[in-house]
C-alpha positions in Angstrom: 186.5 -52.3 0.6 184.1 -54.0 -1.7 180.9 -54.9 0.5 179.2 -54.2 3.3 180.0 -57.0 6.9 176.8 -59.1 7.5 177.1 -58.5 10.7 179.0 -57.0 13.3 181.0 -60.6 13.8 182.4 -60.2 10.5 183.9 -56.5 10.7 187.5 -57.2 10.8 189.1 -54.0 9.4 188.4 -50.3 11.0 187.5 -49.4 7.3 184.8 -52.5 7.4 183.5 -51.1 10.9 182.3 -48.1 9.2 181.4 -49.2 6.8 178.7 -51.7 8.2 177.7 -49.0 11.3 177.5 -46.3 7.9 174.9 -48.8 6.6 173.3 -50.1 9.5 172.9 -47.1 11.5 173.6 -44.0 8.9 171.4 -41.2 11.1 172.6 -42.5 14.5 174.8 -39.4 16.1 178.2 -41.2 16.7 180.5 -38.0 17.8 179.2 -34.6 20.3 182.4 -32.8 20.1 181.9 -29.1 22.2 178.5 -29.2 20.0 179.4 -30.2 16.9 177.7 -33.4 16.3 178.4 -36.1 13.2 176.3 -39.3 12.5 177.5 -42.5 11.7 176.8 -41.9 7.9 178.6 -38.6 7.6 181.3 -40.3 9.5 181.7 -42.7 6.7 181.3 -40.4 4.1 184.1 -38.3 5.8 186.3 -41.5 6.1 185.9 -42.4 2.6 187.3 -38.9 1.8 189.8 -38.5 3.6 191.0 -41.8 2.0 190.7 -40.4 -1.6 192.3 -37.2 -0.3 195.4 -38.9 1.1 195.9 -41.5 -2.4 196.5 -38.3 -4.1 198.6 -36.9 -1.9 200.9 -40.0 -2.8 200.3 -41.7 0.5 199.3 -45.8 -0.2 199.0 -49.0 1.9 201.8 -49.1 4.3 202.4 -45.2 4.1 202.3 -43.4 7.5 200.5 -39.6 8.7 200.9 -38.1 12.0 198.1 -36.1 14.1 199.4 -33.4 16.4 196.8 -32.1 18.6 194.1 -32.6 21.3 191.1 -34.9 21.4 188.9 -34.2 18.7 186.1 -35.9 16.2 188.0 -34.9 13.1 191.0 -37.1 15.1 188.6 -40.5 14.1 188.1 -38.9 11.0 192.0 -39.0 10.3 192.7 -42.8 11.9 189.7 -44.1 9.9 190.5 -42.5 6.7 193.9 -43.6 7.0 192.9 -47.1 8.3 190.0 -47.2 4.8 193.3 -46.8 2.2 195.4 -49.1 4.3 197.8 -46.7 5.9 198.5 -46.3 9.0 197.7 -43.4 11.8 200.4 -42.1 14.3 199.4 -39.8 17.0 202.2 -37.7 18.5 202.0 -36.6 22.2 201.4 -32.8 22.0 203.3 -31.9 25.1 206.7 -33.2 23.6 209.3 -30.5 22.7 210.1 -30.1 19.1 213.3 -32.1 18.6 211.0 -35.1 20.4 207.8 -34.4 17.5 210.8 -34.7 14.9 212.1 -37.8 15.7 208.9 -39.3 15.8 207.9 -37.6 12.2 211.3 -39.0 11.0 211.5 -42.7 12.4 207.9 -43.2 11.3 208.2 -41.7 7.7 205.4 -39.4 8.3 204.2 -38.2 4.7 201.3 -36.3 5.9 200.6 -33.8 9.1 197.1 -33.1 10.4 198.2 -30.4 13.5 195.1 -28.4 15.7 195.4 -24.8 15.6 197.1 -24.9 19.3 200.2 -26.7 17.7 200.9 -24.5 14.6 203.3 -23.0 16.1 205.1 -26.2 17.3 204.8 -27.8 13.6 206.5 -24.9 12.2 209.4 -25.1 14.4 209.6 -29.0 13.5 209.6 -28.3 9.9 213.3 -27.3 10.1 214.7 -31.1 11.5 212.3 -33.1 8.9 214.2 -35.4 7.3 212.0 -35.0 4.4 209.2 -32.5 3.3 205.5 -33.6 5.1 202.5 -32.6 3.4 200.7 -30.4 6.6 196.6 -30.3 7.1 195.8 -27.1 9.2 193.0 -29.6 11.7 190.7 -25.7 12.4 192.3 -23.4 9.4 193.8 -20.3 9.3 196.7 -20.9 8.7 198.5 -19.0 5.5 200.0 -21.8 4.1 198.5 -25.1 5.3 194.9 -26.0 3.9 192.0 -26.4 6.4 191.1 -29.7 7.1 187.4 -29.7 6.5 187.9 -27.7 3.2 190.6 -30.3 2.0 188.3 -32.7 3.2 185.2 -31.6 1.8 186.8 -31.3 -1.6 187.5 -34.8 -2.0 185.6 -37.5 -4.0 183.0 -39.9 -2.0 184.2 -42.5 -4.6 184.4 -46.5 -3.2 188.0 -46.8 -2.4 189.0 -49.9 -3.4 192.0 -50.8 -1.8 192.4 -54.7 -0.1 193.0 -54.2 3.0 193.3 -57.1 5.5 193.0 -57.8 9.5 197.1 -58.4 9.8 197.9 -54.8 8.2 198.9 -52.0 10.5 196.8 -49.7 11.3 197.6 -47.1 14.5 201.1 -46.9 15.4 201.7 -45.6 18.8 204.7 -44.4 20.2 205.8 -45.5 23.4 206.3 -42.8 25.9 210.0 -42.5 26.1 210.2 -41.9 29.9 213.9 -43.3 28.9 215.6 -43.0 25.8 213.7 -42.3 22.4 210.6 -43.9 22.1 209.5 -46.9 20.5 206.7 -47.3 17.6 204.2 -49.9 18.2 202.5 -51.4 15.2 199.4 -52.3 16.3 197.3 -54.4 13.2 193.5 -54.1 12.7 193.0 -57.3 14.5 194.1 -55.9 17.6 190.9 -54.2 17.7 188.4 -57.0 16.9 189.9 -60.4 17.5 189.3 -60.0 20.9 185.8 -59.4 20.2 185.5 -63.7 18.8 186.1 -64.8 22.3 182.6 -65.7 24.3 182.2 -63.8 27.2 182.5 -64.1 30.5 179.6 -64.2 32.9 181.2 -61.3 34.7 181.6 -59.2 31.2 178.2 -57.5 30.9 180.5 -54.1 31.2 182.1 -55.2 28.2 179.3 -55.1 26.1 178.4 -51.8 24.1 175.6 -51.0 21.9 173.9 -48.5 20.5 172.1 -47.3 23.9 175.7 -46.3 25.3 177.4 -43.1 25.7 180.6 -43.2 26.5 182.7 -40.2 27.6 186.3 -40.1 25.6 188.7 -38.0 27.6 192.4 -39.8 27.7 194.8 -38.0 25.4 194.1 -39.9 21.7 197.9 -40.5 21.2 197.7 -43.3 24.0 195.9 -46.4 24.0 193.9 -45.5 26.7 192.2 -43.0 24.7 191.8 -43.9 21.0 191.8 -48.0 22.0 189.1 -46.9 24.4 187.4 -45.2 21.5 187.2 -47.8 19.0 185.7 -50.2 22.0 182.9 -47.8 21.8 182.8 -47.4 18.3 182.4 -51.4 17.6 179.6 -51.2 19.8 178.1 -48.6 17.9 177.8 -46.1 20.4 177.6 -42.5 21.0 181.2 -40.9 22.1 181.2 -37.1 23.9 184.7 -36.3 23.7 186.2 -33.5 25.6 189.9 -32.0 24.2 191.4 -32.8 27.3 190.4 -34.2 30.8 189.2 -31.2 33.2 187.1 -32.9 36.4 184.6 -30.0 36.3 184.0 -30.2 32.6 184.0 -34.4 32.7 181.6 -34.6 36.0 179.5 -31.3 33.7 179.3 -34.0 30.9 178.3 -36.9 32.7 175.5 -35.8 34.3 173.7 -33.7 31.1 174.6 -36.2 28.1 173.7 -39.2 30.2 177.2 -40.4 30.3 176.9 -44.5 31.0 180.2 -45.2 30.8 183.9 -44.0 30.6 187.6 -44.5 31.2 189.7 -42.9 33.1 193.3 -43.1 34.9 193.4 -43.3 38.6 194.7 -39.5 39.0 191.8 -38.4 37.2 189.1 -40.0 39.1 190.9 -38.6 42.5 190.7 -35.4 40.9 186.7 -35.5 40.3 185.8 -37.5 44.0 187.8 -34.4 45.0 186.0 -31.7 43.1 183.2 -29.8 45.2 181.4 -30.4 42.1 180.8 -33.9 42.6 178.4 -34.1 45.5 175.6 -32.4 43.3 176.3 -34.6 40.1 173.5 -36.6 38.9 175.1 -40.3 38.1 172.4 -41.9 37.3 173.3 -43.2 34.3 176.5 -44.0 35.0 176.8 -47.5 34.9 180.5 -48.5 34.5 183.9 -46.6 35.3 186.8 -48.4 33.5 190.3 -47.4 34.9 193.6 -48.5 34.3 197.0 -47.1 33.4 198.5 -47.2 36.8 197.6 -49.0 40.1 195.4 -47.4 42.2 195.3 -47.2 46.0 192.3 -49.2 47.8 191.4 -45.7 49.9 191.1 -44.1 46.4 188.9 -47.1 44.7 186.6 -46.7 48.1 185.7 -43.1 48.1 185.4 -43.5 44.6 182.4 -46.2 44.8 180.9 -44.2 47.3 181.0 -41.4 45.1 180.1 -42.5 41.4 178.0 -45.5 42.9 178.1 -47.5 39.6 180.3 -50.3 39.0 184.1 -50.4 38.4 186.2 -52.1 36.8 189.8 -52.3 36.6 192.1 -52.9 33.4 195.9 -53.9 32.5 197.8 -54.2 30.0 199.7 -51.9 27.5 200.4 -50.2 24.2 201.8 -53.5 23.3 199.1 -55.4 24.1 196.5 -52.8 22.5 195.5 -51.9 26.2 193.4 -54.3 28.2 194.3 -57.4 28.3 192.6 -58.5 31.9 190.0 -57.2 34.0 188.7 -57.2 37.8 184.8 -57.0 37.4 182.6 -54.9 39.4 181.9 -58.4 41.2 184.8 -58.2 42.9 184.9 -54.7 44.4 183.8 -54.4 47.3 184.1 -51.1 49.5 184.8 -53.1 52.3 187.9 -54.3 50.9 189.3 -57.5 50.1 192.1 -59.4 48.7 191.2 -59.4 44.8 190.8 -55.5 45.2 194.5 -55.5 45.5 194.9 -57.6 42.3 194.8 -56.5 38.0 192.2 -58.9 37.6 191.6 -62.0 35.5 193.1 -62.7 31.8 189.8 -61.7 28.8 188.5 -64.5 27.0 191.7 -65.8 24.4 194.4 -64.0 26.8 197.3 -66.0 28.8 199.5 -65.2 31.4 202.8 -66.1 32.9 205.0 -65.0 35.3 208.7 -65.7 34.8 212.3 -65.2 36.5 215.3 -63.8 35.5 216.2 -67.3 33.3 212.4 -67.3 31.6 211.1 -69.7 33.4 207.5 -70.3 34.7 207.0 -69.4 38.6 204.6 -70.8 40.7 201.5 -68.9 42.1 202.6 -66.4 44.6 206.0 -65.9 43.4 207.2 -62.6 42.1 208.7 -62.4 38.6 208.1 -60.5 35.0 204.3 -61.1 33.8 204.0 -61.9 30.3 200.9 -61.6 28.4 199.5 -64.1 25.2 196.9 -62.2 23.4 195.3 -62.0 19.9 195.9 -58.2 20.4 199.4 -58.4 20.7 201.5 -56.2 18.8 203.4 -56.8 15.4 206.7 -55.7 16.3 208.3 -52.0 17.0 208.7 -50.4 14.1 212.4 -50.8 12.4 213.6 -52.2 16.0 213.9 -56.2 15.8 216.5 -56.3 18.0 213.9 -54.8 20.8 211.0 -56.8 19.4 213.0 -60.0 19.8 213.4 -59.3 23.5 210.0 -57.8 24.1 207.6 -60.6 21.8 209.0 -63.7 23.0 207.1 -66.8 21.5 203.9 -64.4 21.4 203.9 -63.5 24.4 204.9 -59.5 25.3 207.2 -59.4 28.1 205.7 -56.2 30.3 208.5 -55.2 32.4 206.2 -55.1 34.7 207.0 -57.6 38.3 204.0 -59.3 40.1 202.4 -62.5 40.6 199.4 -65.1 40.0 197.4 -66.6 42.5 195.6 -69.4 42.4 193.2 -68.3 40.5 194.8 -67.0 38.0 194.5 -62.8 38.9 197.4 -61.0 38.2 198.8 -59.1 41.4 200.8 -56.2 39.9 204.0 -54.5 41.9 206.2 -52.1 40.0 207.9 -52.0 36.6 210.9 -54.1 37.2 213.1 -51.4 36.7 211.1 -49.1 39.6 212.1 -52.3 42.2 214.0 -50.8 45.2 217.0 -53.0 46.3 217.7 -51.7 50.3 220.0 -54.2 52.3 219.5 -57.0 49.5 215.6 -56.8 50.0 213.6 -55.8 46.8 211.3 -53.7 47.8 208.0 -53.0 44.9 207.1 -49.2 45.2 203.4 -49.5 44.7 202.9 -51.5 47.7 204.4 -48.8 49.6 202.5 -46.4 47.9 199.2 -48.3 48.2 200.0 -48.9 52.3 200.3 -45.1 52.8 197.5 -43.6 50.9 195.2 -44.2 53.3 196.6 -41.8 55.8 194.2 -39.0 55.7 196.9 -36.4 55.1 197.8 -37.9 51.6 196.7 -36.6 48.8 199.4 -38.2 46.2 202.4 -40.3 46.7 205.5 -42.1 44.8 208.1 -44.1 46.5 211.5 -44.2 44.6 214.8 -45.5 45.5 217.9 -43.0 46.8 221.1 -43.9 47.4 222.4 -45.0 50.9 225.6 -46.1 51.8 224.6 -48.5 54.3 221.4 -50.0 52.5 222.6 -49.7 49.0 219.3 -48.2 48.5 217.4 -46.3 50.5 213.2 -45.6 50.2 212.2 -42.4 50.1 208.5 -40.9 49.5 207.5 -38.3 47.8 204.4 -37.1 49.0 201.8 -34.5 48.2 199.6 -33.7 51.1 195.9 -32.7 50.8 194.5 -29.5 51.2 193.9 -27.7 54.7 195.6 -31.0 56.2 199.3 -31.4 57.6 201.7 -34.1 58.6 205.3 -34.5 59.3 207.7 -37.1 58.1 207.7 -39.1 61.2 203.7 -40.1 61.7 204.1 -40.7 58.1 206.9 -43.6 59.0 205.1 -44.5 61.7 201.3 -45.0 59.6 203.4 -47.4 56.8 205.3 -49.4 59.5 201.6 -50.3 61.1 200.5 -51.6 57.7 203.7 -53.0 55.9 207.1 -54.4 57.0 209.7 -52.0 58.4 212.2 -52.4 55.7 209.2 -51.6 52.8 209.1 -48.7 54.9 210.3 -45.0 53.8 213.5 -43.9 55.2 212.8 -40.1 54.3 210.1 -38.4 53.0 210.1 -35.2 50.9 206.7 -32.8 50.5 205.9 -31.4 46.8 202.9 -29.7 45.4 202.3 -32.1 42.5 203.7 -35.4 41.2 205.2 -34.9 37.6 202.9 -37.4 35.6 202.9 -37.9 31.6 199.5 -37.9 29.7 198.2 -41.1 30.6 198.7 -40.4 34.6 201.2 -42.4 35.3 204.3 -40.6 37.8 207.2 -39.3 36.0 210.0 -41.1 38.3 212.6 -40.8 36.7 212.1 -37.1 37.6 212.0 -37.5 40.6 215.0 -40.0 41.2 217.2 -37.4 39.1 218.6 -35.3 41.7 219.3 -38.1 44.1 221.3 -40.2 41.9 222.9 -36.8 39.8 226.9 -37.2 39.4 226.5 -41.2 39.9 227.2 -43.4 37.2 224.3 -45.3 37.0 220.7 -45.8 38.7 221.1 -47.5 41.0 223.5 -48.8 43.6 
């Protein structure tokens, strides 16, 4: 970094970002962490210290440090820092057993640790399956062998760090979240985070522009996309963030109505959980303006009560780690709580985004047909880390191939089914599980639903729910059957239907399926059948 951007056009790098908001806006608070509160100059101060701090621990351009812990300021602290000498930030999920926190450590080549005091315990334990020796930073002190961070910090030199860094170097890698198998690293560049930003606008995009005036509430876990990506939106904008350690509906609804909240992400289970919260009906929203959500479909029963609650505008977004998050959107012009046929839809590619759908040979469909979607986007990933072999079949041509099965219509929205893998087979039918699930939320007994496949030796594949009923409300399996064959075709329909207390879900909200398909399919050799 040798000069300040001209202007916010020109930022290109997160290192430049800083830098210019550091400059322009030096006193403006950018951080209110549980009331600690950092401006946009000490920010880049920090930054520009951590950097110095890291170069002498031996870490360069292209080195890697992980961050173990919950959602914090000093967390954009450590990803700028890192991101100002040209290495590159990995956030580990802080729910993932020890052998799991290893093998990420180890297949990224972590040199440096920054754990939260919550977690010391956890990084010990990993310390003993390191492939190599990883310099640790205690995040809140205290610890008897690990320096605090601020201390560390605060003893490093504000010098200019002079590094080149440039818009195609990696920045964040993000690990995938290994529902199957070990997870992948996604290298996502610096220009996944600004080249976006070059596209003009859409007329139905005023929700996409930030400024100083905004505060945006930041509470989706910082390891995914949907939490730091959402972040860096804000920070580009120069805005204010509030960021809570972890989402909590009475704590987030607390935080929108006294810091003036005016706009926030969240995934579809968390805004169920605060429409549900007794709290809500006596929260002041008048600020809000936008609700961005994303992550996982989300039923049109759900995206109703939640207009009528928040009354501000929604918006829905899709994409992935792979694609740096969002890479469409369904404007707040076309919800409406009356419902209609966009509702059901992921929206519209962003300014400098293509889509396709193909089948199983890679070949273009037609509107209306069903096949893989495949996103082209400036924000597109470099490549997993050390996997070519899964980046050849994943980064085709520059597009990302999602997995994920749905179609276009006419216009060009995306209409989003299932993974691929998640499609039920029954009777040489393929039945999409969110269509299911969407048709059956609307029963006032549901609180929560996932529809998996279960083996049936008639069918193949049988469709069972898995349903988790409201409170003080009751149903039976039957008038559940009967409420989805009203609104879908019988053979979409569940065959069965189990009743749990809560749908195991990872970080980001989506369901944990493959939990719940295990005992069904346990003894058989494969998934399906």
């Amino acid at each position: 970094m040798s000069t300040i951007p001209e202007s916010i056009e020109t930022v290109n790098t997160l290192g430049d970002l800083l830098s210019f908001h550091g400059h322009v806006r030096p006193d403006s608070e950018v951080f209110l962490y549980e009331g600690r509160r950092t401006t946009y100059g000490q920010f880049d101060q920090y930054v520009t210290q951590i950097a110095n701090g890291l170069a002498i621990l031996g870490l360069k351009k292209g080195s890697r440090a992980g961050y173990l812990g919950k959602n914090t300021d000093l967390f954009y602290q450590m990803v700028f820092g890192c991101a100002r000498l040209g290495a590159v930030s990995v956030g580990i999920n802080w729910r993932l057993a020890v052998p799991e926190v290893a093998y990420i450590l180890n297949d990224g080549n972590c040199e440096v640790l920054f754990v939260s005091a919550e977690f010391y315990g956890l990084a010990e334990a990993v310390q003993a399956h390191l492939d190599n020796p990883v310099h640790i930073v205690a995040m809140d002190g205290g610890h008897q062998s690990w320096p605090d961070f601020q201390t560390w910090r605060d003893a490093q030199s504000t010098d200019e760090v002079t590094v080149d860094v440039s818009t195609d170097d990696v920045a964040i890698q993000m690990y995938t979240s290994g529902t199957t198998g070990h997870p992948k690293g996604v290298q996502l560049p610096h220009r996944c985070f600004f080249d976006l930003h070059h596209y003009e606008p859409n007329d139905d995009m005023d929700w996409n522009n930030w400024s100083d005036q905004d505060v945006s509430l930041v509470a989706m876990p910082s390891f995914h996309i949907g939490g730091v990506g959402y972040g860096i939106w804000g920070l580009y904008g120069g805005s204010r963030l509030v960021i809570m350690p972890e989402f909590e509906p009475g704590g987030a609804l607390e935080i929108i109505q006294n810091e003036g909240i005016t706009k926030t992400f969240m995934v579809p289970a968390a805004i169920r959980m605060c429409v549900q919260h007794p709290q809500a009906a006596n929260t002041d929203f008048s600020k809000l303006r936008y609700i961005m959500y994303g992550a996982s479909p989300i039923p049109l029963d759900l995206l109703r009560d939640a207009i009528s609650t928040f009354q501000c505008g929604f918006i829905q977004l899709y994409g992935m780690t792979e694609t740096t998050g969002a890479a469409t959107y369904l404007p707040p012009q076309d919800h409406e709580v009356s419902g209609n046929q966009r509702m059901r839809s992921a929206g519209k590619p962003y300014p400098g985004v293509r889509l396709k759908v193909v089948d199983d040979n890679d070949q273009p469909l037609p509107p209306g047909e069903v096949g893989e979607i495949c996103i082209y986007s400036p924000a597109n990933m470099t490549g997993y880390w050390n996997l070519p072999e899964a980046t050849e079949k994943t980064l085709i041509e520059g597009y990302v191939y999602t997995g994920d099965a749905g179609y276009l219509d006419e216009d060009g929205y995306v209409y989003v089914h299932d993974r691929v893998k998640d499609m039920i087979v029954s009777g040489g039918e393929n039945v999409y599980p969110a269509e299911v699930e969407s048709a059956m939320f609307g029963h006032p007994a549901v609180s929560d639903i996932a529809v998996i496949g279960v083996p049936d030796e008639r069918w193949g594949e049988a469709v069972k729910a898995v349903v988790v009923l409201a409170p003080g409300t009751s149903a039976t399996a039957d008038e559940l059957i009967g409420y989805a064959r009203e609104r879908i075709a019988a053979y979409k329909c569940p065959k069965t239907i189990d009743f749990i207390e809560e749908l195991p879900r990872n970080p980001s909200g989506k369901v944990l399926k493959r939990e719940l398909r295990a005992p069904y399919w346990k003894g058989m050799d494969r998934q399906v059948n």
